[in-house]
C-alpha positions as CSV (number, residue, x, y, z in Angstrom):
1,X,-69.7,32.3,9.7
2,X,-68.5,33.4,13.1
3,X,-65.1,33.0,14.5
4,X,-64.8,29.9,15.8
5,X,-66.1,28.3,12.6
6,X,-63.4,30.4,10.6
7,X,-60.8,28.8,13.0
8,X,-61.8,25.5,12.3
9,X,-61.8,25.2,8.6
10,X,-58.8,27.1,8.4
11,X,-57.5,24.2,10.5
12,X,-58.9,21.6,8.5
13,X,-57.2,23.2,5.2
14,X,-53.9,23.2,7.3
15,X,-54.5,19.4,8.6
16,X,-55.1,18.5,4.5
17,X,-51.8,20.1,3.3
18,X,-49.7,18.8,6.2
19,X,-51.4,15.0,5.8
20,X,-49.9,15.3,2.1
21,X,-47.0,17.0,3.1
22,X,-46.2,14.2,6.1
23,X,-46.8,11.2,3.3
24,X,-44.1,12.6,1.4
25,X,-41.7,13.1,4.1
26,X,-42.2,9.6,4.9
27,X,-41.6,8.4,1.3
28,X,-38.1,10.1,2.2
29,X,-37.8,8.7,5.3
30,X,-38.3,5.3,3.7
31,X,-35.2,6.5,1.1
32,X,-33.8,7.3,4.0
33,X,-33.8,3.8,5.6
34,X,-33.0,2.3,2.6
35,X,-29.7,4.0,2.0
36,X,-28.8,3.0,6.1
37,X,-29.5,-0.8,5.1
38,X,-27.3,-0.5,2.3
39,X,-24.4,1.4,3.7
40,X,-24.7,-0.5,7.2
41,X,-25.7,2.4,8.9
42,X,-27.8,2.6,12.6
43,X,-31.4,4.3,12.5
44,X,-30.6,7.3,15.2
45,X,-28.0,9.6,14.3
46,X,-27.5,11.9,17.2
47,X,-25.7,14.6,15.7
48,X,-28.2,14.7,12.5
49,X,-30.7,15.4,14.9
50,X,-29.4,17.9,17.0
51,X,-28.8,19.4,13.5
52,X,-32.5,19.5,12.3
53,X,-33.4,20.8,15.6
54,X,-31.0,23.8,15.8
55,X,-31.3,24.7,11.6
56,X,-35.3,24.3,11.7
57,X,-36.4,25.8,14.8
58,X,-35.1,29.0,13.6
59,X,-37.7,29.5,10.9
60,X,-40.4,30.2,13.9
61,X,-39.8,33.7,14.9
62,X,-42.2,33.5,17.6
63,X,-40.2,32.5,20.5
64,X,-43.2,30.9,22.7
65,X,-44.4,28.9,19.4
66,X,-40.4,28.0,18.7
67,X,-40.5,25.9,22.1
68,X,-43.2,24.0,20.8
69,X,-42.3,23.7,17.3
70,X,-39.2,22.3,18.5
71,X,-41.3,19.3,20.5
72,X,-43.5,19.3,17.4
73,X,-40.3,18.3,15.4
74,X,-38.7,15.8,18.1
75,X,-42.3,13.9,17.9
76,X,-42.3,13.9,13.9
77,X,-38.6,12.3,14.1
78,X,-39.7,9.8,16.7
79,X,-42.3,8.6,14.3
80,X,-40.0,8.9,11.6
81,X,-37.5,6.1,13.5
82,X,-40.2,3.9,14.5
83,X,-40.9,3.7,10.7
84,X,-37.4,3.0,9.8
85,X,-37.3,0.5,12.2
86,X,-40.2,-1.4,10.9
87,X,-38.1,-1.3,7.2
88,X,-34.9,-2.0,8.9
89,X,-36.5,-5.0,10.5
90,X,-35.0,-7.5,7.7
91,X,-31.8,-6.8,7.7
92,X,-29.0,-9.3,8.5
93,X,-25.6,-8.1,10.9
94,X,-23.1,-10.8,11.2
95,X,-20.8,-10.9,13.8
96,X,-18.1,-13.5,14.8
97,X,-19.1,-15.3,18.1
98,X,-21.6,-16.7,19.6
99,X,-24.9,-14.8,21.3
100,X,-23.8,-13.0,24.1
101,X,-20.1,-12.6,22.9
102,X,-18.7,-8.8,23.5
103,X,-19.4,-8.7,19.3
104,X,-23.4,-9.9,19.9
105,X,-23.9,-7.0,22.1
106,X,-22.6,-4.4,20.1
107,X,-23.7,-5.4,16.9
108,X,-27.4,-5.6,19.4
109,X,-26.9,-1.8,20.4
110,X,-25.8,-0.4,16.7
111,X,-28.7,-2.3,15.1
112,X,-31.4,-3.0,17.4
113,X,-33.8,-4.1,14.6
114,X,-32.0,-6.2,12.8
115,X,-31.4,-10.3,12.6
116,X,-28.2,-11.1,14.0
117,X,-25.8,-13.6,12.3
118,X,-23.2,-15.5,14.0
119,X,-19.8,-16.8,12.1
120,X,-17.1,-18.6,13.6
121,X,-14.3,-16.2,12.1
122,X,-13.9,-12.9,11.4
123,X,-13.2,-13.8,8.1
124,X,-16.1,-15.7,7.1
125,X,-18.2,-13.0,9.0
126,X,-16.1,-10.5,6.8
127,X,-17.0,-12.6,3.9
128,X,-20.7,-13.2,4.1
129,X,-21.6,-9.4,3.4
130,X,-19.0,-10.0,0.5
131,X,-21.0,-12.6,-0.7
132,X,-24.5,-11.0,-0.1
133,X,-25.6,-13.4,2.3
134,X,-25.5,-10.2,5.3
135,X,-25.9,-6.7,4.7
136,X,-23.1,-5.8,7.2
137,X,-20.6,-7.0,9.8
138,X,-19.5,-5.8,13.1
139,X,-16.0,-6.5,14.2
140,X,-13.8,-5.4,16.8
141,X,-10.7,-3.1,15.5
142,X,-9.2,-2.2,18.8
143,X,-9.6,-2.6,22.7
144,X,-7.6,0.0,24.9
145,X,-6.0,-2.9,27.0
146,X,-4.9,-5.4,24.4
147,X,-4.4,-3.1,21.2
148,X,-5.4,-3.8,18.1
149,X,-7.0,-6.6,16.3
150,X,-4.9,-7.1,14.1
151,X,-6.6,-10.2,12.1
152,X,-9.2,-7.6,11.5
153,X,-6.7,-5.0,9.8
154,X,-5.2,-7.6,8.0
155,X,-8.5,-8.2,6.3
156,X,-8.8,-4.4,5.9
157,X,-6.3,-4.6,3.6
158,X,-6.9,-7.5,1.4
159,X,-11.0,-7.0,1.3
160,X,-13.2,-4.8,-0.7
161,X,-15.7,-3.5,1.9
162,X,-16.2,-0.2,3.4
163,X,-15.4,1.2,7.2
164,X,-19.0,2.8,8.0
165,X,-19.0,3.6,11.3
166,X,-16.8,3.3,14.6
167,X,-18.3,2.5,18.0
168,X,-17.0,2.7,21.4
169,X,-18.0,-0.8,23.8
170,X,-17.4,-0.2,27.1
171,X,-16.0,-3.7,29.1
172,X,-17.5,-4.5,32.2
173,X,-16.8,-8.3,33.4
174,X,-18.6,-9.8,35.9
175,X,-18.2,-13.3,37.5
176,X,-21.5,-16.0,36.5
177,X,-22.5,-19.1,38.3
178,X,-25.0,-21.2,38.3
179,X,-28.3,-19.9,39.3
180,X,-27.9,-22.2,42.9
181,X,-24.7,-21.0,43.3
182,X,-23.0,-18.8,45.7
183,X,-19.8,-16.9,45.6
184,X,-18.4,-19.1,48.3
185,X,-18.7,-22.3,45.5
186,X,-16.3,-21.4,43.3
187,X,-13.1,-22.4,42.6
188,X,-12.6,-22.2,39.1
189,X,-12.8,-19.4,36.6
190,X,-13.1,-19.8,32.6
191,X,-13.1,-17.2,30.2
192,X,-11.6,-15.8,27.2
193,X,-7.4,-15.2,27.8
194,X,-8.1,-11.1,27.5
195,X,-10.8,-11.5,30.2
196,X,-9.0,-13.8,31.8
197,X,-6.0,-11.2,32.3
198,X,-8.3,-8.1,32.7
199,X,-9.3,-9.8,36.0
200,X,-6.3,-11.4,37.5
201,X,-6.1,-9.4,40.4
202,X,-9.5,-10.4,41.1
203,X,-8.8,-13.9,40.4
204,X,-5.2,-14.2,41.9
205,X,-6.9,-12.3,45.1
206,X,-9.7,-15.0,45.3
207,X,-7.3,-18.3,44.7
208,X,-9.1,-19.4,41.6
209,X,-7.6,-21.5,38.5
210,X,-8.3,-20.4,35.7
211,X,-9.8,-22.2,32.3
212,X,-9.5,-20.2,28.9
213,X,-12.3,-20.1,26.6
214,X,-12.5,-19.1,22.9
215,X,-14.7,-16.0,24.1
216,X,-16.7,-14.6,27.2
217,X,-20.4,-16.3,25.7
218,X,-19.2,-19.8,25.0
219,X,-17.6,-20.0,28.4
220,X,-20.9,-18.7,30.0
221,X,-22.2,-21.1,27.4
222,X,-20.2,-23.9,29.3
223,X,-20.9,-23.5,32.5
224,X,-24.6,-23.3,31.8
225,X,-24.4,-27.1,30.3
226,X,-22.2,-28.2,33.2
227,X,-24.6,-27.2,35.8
228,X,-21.4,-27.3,38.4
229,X,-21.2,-24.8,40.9
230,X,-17.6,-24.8,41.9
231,X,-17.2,-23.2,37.9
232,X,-17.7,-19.9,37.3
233,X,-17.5,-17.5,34.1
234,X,-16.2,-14.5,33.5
235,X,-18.6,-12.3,31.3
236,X,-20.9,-9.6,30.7
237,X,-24.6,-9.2,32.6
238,X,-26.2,-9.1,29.3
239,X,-24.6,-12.5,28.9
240,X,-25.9,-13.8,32.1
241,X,-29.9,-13.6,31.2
242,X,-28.8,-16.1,28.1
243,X,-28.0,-18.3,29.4
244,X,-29.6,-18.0,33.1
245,X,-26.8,-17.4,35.0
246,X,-26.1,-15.7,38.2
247,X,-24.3,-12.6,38.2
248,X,-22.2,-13.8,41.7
249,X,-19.9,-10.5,41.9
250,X,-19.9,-7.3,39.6
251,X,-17.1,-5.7,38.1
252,X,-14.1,-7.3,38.6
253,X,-12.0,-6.0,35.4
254,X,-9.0,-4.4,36.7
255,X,-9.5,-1.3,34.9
256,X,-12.4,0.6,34.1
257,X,-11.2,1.9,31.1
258,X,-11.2,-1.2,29.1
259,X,-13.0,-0.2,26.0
260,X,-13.5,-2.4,22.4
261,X,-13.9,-0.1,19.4
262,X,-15.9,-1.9,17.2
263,X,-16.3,-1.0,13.0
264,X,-19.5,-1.6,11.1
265,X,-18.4,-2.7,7.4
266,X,-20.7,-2.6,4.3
267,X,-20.1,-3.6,0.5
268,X,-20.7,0.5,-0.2
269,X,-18.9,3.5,0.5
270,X,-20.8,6.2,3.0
271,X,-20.1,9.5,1.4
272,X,-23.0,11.5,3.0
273,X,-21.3,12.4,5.9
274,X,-20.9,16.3,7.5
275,X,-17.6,17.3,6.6
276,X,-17.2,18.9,10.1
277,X,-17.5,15.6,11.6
278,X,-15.8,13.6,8.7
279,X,-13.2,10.5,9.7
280,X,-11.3,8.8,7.5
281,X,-8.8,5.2,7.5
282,X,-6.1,5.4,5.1
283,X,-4.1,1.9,4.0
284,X,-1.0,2.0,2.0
285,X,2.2,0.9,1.4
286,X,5.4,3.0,0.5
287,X,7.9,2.4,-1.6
288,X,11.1,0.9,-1.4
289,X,13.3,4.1,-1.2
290,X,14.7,6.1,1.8
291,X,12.2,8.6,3.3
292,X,9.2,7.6,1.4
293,X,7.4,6.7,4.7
294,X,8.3,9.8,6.2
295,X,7.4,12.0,3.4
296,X,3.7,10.4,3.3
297,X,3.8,11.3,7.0
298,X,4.2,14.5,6.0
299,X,2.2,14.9,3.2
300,X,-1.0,13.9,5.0
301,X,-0.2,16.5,7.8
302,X,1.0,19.2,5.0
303,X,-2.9,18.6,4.0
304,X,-4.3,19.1,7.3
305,X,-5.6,15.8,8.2
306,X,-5.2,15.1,12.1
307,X,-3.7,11.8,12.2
308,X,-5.1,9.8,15.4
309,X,-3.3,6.2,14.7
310,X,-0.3,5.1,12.4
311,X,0.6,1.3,13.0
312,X,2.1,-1.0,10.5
313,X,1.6,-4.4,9.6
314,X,3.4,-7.0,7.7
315,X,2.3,-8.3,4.3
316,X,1.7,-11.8,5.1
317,X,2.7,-12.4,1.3
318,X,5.7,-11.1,1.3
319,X,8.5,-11.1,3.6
320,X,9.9,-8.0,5.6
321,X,7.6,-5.8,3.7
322,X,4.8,-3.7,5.7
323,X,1.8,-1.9,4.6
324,X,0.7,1.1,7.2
325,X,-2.8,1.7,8.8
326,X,-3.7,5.4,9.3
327,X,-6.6,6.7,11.1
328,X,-7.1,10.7,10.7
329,X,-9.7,13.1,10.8
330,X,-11.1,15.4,7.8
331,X,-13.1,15.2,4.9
332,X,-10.9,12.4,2.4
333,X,-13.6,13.2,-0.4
334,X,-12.6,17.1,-0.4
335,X,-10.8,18.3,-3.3
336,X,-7.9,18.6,-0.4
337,X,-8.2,14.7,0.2
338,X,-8.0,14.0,-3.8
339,X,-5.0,16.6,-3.9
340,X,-3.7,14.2,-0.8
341,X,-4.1,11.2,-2.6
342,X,-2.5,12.5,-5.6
343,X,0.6,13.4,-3.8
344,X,1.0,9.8,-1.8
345,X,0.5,7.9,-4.7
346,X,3.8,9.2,-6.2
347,X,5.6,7.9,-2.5
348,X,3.4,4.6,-2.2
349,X,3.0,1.4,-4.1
350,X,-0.8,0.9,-3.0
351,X,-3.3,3.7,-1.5
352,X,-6.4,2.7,-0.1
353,X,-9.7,4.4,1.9
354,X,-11.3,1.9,3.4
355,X,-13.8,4.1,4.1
356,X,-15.2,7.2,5.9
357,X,-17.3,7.5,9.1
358,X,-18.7,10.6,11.4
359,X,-17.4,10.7,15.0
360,X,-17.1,7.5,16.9
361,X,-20.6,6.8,18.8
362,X,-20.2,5.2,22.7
363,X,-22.1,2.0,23.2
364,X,-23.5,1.1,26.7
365,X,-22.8,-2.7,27.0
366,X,-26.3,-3.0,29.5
367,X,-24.9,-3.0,32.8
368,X,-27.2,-1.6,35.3
């Protein structure tokens, strides 16, 4: 047997053992999908990536082969994706809105695969992966212009699901007419009241009036079915190829640094999450005695946890009482976060994790 045979069935024997080897990677890929369906969770995770690459490129000494080992393992997680696309392909996000709301399009870029489901509420949204009927909702928490959404927290604190994940939407408005219009036939302006005052220079500097819509899509939605050109509507590009619109002027948001963080929620908890990159939102409420809020202030910072937000809210059931939202970074799971815990509950009538989720992840909202 000369050399080049040699080679080959060596080759073969290798191709045999990594055939097996790659069927039972993707029986863990496929475990792997399964838990991101269940805890509302997106197929690409950047950072777990990166991590793979960096950890397992090291076991290849040879620094030639290592370059290609390390396009050898982006190729075998591409493939592994495309599979847990294919299983994620079922599963239902609801969303309050209509298609082509700011909501649509995120809930679009976190899950790209699955069937979107509008509600008319965030709380029936909210409710309908309570019930079963969705596997997870996407609602908007906070937007850097308006604040927070404060119907949303509010349901924070009386549901039972889970914070899974927090993304970062980027607002871009743009002005949509009729696909015979020009920018020269417009008078009027309708939109959702945010929008609406996110471009009133634009609007005060053209002359328009101005109708308010119960969101961005249904006033694109609107001007669609009225077919008049003198109406225009203030929304995203992504909403203009819905409902074949013109995009008549681009940008016309005041600022642009009018962002909508947006949390994925799921009926169970996300615990497999790198500590290093661990987030946490805390709910409670303290009791009635002086200093109790700020000594659970200070026992969450005695612990080490970072806190990024602390807002309160009133309890809609009872009168001049408040309940406080706490957003913070570190690993709430650690023996330090049970320690934490056990120290606020002797301060605070009610303690609650909503849940836990990695570093926030910025959305593009598909302008060009």
């Amino acid at each position: 047997m000369d050399k080049l045979q040699i080679a080959r069935k060596k080759i073969n024997q290798i191709d045999s053992m990594m055939a097996e080897l790659f069927c039972e990677r993707m029986e863990a890929v496929k475990l792997v999908a399964e838990y991101k369906q269940e805890h509302g969770l997106p197929v690409f995770d950047g950072g777990r990536e990166a991590e793979i690459i960096k950890n397992n490129s090291l076991l290849v000494a040879d620094e030639e082969l290592r370059a290609y080992y390390i396009n050898y393992l982006k190729a075998v997680m591409d493939i592994s994706k495309t599979y847990q696309h294919k299983i994620l392909e079922g599963a239902r996000i609801a969303y309050s809105g209509v298609e082509g709301a700011f909501a649509y399009i995120a809930a679009k870029r976190i899950f790209p695969d699955g069937i979107m489901q509008s509600y008319a509420s965030f709380e029936e949204a909210y409710d309908s992966v309570v019930r079963g009927e969705c596997d997870c909702v996407v609602l908007p928490i906070e937007n850097s212009y308006a604040g927070e959404v404060a119907q949303v927290t509010d349901i924070m604190f009386a549901g039972s699901l889970f914070v899974c994940g927090i993304y970062d939407l980027h607002i871009t408005h743009n002005l949509l007419g009729t696909p015979d219009s020009v920018i020269g036939d417009v008078t009027t302006v309708v939109s959702h009241p945010q929008a609406l005052s996110q471009c009133s220079d634009y609007i005060k500097s053209k002359g328009y009036s101005s109708i308010q819509s119960s969101n961005t899509a249904m006033a694109a939605q609107r001007v669609a079915e009225s077919g008049d050109k003198s109406i225009a509507a203030i929304a995203s590009r992504e909403t203009a190829k819905l409902y074949n619109l013109k995009v008549l002027d681009h940008h016309i948001n005041s600022s642009n640094t009018n962002t909508t963080r947006f949390a994925v929620f799921s009926r169970v908890e996300n615990k497999n999450i790198n500590s290093a990159q661990s987030n946490f939102i805390l709910l409670f409420t303290v009791n009635n005695e002086a200093g109790a809020l700020a000594k659970a202030i200070s026992i969450i910072g005695r612990h080490g946890f970072n806190m990024k937000a602390l807002r309160s809210r009133p309890i809609k059931e009872t009168n001049w009482q408040y309940y406080f939202y706490v957003e913070a970074e570190g690993d709430i799971s650690s023996a330090n976060g049970a320690d934490m815990l056990g120290e606020l509950s002797a301060y605070c009538d009610k303690v609650k994790v909503v849940g836990r989720y990695s570093n926030e992840t910025i959305l593009t909202d598909g302008e060009e």
